[in-house]
N, C-alpha and C positions, 0 to 999 in steps of 0.2 A: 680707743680700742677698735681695730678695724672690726667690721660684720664681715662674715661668711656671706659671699653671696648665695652661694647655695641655700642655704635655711634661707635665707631673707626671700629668696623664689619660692620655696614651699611654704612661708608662710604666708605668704603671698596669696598662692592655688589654694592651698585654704581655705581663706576666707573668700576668692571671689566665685568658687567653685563649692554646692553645696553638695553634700553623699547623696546616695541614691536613697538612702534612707530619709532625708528631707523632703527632696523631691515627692515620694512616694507619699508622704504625709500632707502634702499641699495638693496632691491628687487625689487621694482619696477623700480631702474634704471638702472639693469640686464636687466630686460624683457623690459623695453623703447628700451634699445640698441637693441637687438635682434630682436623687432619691424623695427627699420629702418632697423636692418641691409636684415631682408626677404623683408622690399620692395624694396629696393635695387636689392636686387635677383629677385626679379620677375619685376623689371625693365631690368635686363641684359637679363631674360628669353625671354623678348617682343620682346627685339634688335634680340635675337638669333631666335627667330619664324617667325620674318621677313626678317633674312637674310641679319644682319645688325652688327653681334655679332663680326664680328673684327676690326670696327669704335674704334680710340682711347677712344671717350667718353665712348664705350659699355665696352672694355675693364677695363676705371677707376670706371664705377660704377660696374662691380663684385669685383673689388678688396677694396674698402670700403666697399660694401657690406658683404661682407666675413670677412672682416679683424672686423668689428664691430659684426659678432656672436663669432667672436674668444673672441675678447673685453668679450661679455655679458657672456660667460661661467667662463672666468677669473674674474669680478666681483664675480660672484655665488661662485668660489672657495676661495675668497679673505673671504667671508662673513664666511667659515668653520673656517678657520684657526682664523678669529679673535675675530668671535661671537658664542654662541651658539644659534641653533634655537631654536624658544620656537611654530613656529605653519607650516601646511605643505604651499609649496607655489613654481607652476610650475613644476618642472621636481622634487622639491625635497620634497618627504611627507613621507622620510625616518626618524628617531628618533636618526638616527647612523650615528654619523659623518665619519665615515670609507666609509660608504655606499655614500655620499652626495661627497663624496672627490673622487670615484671611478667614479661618472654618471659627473660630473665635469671633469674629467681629460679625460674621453671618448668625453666630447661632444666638447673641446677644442681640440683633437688630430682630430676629425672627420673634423672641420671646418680647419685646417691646413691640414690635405691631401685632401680636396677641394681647396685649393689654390692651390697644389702643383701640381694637375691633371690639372689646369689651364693653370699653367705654361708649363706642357706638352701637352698642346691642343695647346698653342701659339705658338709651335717650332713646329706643327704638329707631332709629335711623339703618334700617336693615341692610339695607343697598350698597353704603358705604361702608360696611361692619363686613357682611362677604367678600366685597373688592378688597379690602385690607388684609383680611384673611387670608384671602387666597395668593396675596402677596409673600403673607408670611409661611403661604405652605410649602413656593417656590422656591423659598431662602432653604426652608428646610430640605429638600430635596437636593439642592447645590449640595449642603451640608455634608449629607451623609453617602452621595456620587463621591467627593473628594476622599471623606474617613475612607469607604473602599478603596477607593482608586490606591490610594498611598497606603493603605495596610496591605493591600495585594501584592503593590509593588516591595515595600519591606519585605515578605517572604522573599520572593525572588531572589533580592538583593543581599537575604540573611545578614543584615546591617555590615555589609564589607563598604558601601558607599560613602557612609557616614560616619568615618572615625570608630568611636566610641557608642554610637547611638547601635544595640544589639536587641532584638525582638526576642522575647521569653517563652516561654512555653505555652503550660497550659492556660495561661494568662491573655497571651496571642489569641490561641482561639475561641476563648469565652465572647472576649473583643469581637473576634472577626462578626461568631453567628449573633451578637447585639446587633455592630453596627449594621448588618442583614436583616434583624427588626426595625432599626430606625427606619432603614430605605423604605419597606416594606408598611410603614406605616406613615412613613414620607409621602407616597403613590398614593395612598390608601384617603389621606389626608387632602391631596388635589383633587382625589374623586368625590369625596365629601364634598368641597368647597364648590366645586364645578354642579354638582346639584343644585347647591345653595345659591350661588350665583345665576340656576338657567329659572328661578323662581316659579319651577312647576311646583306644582300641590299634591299632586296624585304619587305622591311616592312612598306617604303612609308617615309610618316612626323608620321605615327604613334610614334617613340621614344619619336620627339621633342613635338607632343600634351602631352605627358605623362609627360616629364618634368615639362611644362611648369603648369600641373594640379598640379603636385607635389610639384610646388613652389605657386602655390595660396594655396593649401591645408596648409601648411607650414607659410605662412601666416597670414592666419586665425586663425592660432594653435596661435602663437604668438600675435595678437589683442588680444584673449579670454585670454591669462596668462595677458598680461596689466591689463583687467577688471576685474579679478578675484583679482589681488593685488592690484586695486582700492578700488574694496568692504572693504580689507581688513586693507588698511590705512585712510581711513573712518572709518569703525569700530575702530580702535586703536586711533584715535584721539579723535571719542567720548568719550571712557574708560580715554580719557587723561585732558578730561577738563571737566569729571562731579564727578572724583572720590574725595575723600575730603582728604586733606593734613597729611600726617601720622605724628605722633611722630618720633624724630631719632631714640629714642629706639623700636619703633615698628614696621619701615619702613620694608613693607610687601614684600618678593619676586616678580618675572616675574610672574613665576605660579602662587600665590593666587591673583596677578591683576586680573591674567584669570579668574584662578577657581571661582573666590569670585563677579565679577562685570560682567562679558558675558558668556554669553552657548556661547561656539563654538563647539556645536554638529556637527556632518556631515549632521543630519537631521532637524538641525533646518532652516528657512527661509533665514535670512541675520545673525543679530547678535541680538539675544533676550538677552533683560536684565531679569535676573532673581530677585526674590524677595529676 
């Protein structure tokens, strides 16, 4: 009996193409990780502001701490290599998977020489713990120059460049003012480092306040990427249980779900249904 090739295509898109509603659930449990893993950190920050920070317990909560941002960027890369995006979300509101695979392999090398400066704060070897450091503050800073650079550019481009790839609402903008904390404690982070590295004395607890801002800042970065891919698995669940059951032979793209059932404008409110 011959097949349709039609159906045999859509079943096809199917399976190697997942809903936005997937996608959104392998994103949001990126930035869940990333969430414990900064309170974590700004738990080991507390130990370290009160002078508490080589207590074995201080010592296991940086190293889950850390070990789970390493985790959350490794998800984000997991998601290039097996998905295509279809909207922006966190550090990535790039169209080019080249680009998502480069802010990915940065933000994972940054979180592994923060382990690694650890490990040489533990042996006291200070010297090389700073220089490592401050390597990894520079990773950082790449980092979140690129998130803007390519979330800025998305508005501009209201995703007409990239197919299917459309920026949302209020989601966009939660994004936008995080990834503005990241940078912001990106800088904030080399100026730390750059103290710690010029090994004057005379600067008081002034470093460790600065840290310790840098990891609330850091924080908050990561809450607002959660809420931001809350709005947006809300929004895609709605589009998942109001839309009405296609034919095989008609079964519509990722993109026309978008294009056809939600404005995910950059300037529109949440997710407006259009008519």
């Amino acid at each position: 009996m011959p097949i349709n090739n039609s159906l045999l295509s859509s079943i096809n898109s199917s399976i190697r193409q997942p809903s936005p509603l997937q996608i959104n659930r392998a994103a949001v449990s990126a930035n869940i990780t990333l969430l414990f893993g900064y309170t974590f950190g700004l738990w080991f920050q507390i130990y370290e502001f009160t002078g508490r920070a080589r207590e074995k317990i201080a010592i296991a909560v940086y190293l889950v701490g850390f070990s789970l941002i390493v985790i959350s960027g490794i998800i984000e890369f997991s998601i290039d290599i097996c998905q295509r995006r279809t909207m922006g979300h966190g550090r990535y509101h790039s169209g080019s998977t080249i680009v998502n695979y480069i802010i990915s392999i940065l933000f994972i090398a940054m979180g592994i020489l923060d382990i690694v400066g650890f490990y040489y704060w533990m042996i006291e070897d200070f010297d090389t713990e700073n220089k490592v450091l401050l390597c990894s503050a520079y990773l950082l800073v790449i980092v979140a120059v690129l998130s803007l650079f390519f979330q800025i550019k998305q508005e501009q481009d209201e995703g007409t460049n990239f197919n299917d790839f459309i920026p949302d609402g209020l989601g966009f903008t939660i994004d936008l003012i995080s990834n503005g904390f990241v940078f912001i404690g990106a800088v904030w982070y080399i100026v730390f480092q750059h103290l710690e590295v010029s090994g004057q004395k005379d600067f008081g607890d002034v470093p460790d306040r600065m840290e310790l801002q840098m990891m609330i800042l850091f924080f908050v970065s990561a809450a607002l990427y959660v809420i931001a891919d809350s709005l947006r698995f809300f929004c895609s669940g709605s589009v998942g249980t109001t839309q009405s059951q296609p034919t095989p032979a008609a079964a519509p793209t990722i993109g026309q779900v978008h294009e056809d059932e939600v404005d995910w404008r950059p300037d529109s409110w949440m997710c407006e249904r259009t008519e």
